[in-house]
DOVEX-479035 format. One record per residue (C-alpha): residue number from 1; x, y, z. Coordinates in steps of 0.001 Angstrom, whole numbers. Each point is the difference from the previous one (the first is absolute). Layout:
residues N
+-----+---------+---------+---------+
: seq :      px :      py :      pz :
+-----+---------+---------+---------+
: NUM :       X :       Y :       Z :
...
+-----+---------+---------+---------+
This chain:
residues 66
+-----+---------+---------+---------+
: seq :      px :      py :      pz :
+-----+---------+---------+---------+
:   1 :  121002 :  113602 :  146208 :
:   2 :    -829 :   -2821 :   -2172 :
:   3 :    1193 :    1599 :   -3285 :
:   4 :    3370 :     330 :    2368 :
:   5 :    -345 :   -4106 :     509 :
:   6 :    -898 :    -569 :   -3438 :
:   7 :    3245 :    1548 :   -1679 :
:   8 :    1910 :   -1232 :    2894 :
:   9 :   -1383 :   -3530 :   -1233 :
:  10 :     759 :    1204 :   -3753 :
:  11 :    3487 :     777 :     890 :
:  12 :    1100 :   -2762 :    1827 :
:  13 :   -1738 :   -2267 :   -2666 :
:  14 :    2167 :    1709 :   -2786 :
:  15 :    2755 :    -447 :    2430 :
:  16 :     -42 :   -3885 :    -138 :
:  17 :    -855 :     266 :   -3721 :
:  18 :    3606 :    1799 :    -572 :
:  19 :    1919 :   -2421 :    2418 :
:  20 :   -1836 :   -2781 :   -2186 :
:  21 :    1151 :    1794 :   -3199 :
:  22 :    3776 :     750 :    1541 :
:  23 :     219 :   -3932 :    1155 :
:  24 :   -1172 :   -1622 :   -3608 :
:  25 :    2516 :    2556 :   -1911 :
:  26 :    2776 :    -954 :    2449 :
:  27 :    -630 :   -4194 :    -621 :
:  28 :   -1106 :     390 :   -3422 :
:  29 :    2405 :    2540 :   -1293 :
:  30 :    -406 :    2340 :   -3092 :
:  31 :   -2350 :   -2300 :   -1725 :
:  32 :   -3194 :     827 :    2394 :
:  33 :     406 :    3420 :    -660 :
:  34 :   -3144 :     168 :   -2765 :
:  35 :   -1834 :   -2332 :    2422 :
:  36 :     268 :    1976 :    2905 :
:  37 :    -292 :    3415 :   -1881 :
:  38 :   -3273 :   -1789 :   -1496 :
:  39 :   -1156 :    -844 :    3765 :
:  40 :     787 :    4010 :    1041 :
:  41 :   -1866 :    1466 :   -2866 :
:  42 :   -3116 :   -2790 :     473 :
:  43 :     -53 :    2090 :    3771 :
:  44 :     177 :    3382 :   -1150 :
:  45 :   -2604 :    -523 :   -2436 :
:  46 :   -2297 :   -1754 :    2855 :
:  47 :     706 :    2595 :    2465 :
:  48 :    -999 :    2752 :   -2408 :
:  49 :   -2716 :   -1496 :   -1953 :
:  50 :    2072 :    1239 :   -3413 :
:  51 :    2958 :    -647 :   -1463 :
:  52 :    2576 :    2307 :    1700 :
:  53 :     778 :    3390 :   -1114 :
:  54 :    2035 :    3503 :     947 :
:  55 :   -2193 :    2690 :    2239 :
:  56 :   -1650 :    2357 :   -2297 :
:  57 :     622 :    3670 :     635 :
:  58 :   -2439 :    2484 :   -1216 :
:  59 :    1947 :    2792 :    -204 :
:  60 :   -2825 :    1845 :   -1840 :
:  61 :   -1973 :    -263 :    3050 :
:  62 :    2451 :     559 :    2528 :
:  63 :     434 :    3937 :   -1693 :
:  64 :   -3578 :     752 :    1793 :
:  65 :    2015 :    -751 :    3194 :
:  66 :    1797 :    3104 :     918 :
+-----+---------+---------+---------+
């Protein structure tokens, strides 16, 4: 139950984060694009305690899996 509240809390933070994002693109135009992405990647960094990167599939591994 609490993880349940706890990503409920997650997701509605990131929620307001985007509208935040959406609203200061929209007034500011092109030109806060590199501040914005800046902000995005500052959270995904945070959130994952390392700089963002793609799943890693260890297909070697999954051959044992039959």
């Amino acid at each position: 139950m609490s993880e349940d509240i706890y990503t409920d809390r997650a997701y509605n933070l990131l929620l307001l984060r985007l509208e935040r994002w959406l609203d200061e693109l929209s007034a500011r135009g092109p030109n806060a694009v590199p501040e914005v992405y800046r902000e995005m990647n500052r959270l995904i960094e945070n959130d994952q305690g390392a700089p963002y990167c793609e799943p890693h599939i260890d297909f070697n591994h999954q051959k044992n899996y039959n």
